[in-house]
C-alpha positions in Angstrom: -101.1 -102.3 74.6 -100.3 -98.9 73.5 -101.4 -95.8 76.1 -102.8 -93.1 74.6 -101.9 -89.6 76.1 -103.7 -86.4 75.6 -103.4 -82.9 77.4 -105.6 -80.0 76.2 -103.8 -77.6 78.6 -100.5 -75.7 77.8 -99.3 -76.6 81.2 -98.3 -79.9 80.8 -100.4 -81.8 82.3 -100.5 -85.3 81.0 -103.5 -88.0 82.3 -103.4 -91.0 80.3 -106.7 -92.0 78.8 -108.3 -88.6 79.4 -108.3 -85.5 77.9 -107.8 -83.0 80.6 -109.9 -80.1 80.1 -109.3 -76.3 81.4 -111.7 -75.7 84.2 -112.0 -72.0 83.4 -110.5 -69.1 81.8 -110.0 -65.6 82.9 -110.1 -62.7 80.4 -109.0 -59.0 81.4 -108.2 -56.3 79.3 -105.8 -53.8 81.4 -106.5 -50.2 80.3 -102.7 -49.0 80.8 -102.5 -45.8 82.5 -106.1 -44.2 81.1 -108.6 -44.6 84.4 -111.9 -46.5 83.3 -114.9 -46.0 84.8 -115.9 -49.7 83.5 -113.9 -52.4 83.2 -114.7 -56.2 82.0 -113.6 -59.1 83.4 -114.3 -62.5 81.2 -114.6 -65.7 83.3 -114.8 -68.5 80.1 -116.4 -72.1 81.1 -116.5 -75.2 79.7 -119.5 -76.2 77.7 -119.6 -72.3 75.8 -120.7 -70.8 79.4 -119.0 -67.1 79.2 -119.9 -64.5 81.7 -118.8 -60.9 81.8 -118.3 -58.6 85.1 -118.5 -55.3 85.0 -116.8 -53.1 87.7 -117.5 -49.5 87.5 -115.4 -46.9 89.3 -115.6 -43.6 90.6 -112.7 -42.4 90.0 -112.8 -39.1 92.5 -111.5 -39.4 95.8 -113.6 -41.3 97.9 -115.7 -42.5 95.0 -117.7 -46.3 94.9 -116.5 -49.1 93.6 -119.5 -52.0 92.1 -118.9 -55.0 90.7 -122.0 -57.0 88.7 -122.4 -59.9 86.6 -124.1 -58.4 83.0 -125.8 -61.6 81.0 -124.6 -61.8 77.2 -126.5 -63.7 74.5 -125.7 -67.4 74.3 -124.6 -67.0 70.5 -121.6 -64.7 72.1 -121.6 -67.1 74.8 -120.6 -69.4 72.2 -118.1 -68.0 69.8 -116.2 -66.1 72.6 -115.7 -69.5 74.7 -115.0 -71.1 70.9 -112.0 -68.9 70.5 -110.5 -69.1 74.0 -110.8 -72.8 73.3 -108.7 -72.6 70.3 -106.5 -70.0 71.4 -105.4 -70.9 74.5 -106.6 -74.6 75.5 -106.2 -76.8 72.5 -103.9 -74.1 70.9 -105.3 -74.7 67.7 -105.3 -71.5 66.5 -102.0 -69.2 66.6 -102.1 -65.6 69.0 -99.3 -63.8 67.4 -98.4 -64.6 63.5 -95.1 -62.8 63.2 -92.6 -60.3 65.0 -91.5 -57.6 63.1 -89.7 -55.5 66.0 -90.6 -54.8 68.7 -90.8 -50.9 69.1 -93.8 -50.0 71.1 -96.3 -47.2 72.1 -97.0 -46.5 75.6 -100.2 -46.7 77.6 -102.3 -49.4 75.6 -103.1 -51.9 78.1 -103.1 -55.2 77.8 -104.7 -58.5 77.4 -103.8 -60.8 80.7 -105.5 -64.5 79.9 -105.2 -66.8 83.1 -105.7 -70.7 82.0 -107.3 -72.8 85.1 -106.6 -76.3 84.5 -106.4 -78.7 87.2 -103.5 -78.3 89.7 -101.7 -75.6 87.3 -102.6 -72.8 86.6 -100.7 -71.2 82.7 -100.8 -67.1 82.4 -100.7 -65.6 79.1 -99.7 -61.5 79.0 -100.4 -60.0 75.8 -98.9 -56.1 75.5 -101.1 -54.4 73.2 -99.1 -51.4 72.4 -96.3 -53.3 69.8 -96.7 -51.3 66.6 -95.3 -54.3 64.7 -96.7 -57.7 65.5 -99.5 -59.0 63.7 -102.0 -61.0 65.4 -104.1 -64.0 64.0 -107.3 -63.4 63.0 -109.1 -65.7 65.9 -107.0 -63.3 68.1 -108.2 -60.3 66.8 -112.0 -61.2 66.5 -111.3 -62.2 70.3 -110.0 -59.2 71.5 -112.9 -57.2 69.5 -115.2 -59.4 71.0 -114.7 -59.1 74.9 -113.9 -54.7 74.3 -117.5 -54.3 73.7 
């Protein structure tokens, strides 16, 4: 009798019978060294559940710090969770499509991507300040996506 074995995380971990499915995924776009009043933080769900936090800063001395949930449309819902799927749990779908070198401009930010998935956790870190790698489309839309 053969045993079929599917893993939909990057992680490696392997249930037999069962496709083992990321409980959630965590989206953050650094800033680099430019201070934000409003940052976004993307917690991703299974079944197309997306849900963005907003934490605002004042940044004077002394200022408040408030974090809130905003609600986005389910159609964004959607095809945000449909690319992180793609991306970065069934890997489906290529991040970076070539490397041309790797000179770089400083204070970009970044993309940080943390990949829940039963005991393991896998952390993607994606520098967005390399002047010469190309990004796949599904990446790009992505990143324009949660920068709103």
């Amino acid at each position: 009798m053969a045993m079929l074995l599917l893993a939909s995380c990057h992680s490696g971990v392997v249930k037999p019978k069962e496709v083992v499915k990321a409980d959630s995924v965590h989206l953050y776009i650094s800033p680099g060294f430019v201070a934000n009043r409003e940052i976004h933080y993307w917690r991703v769900f299974p079944h197309s559940r997306a849900i963005m936090n907003v934490e605002t800063r004042d940044i004077r001395a002394g200022g408040n710090q408030k974090t809130f949930i905003k609600q986005v449309n389910d159609g964004l819902q959607a095809e945000i969770s449909l690319l992180v799927r793609k991306l970065f749990v069934d890997h489906i779908s290529a991040d970076i499509i070539a490397i041309k070198d790797l000179s770089y401009m400083t204070d970009c930010g970044s993309l940080e991507v943390e990949v829940y998935c039963g005991p393991k956790n896998t952390h993607y870190s994606y520098y967005l300040g390399y002047e010469h790698v190309e990004y796949s489309k599904d990446f790009n839309h992505l990143l324009e996506l949660i920068s709103k």
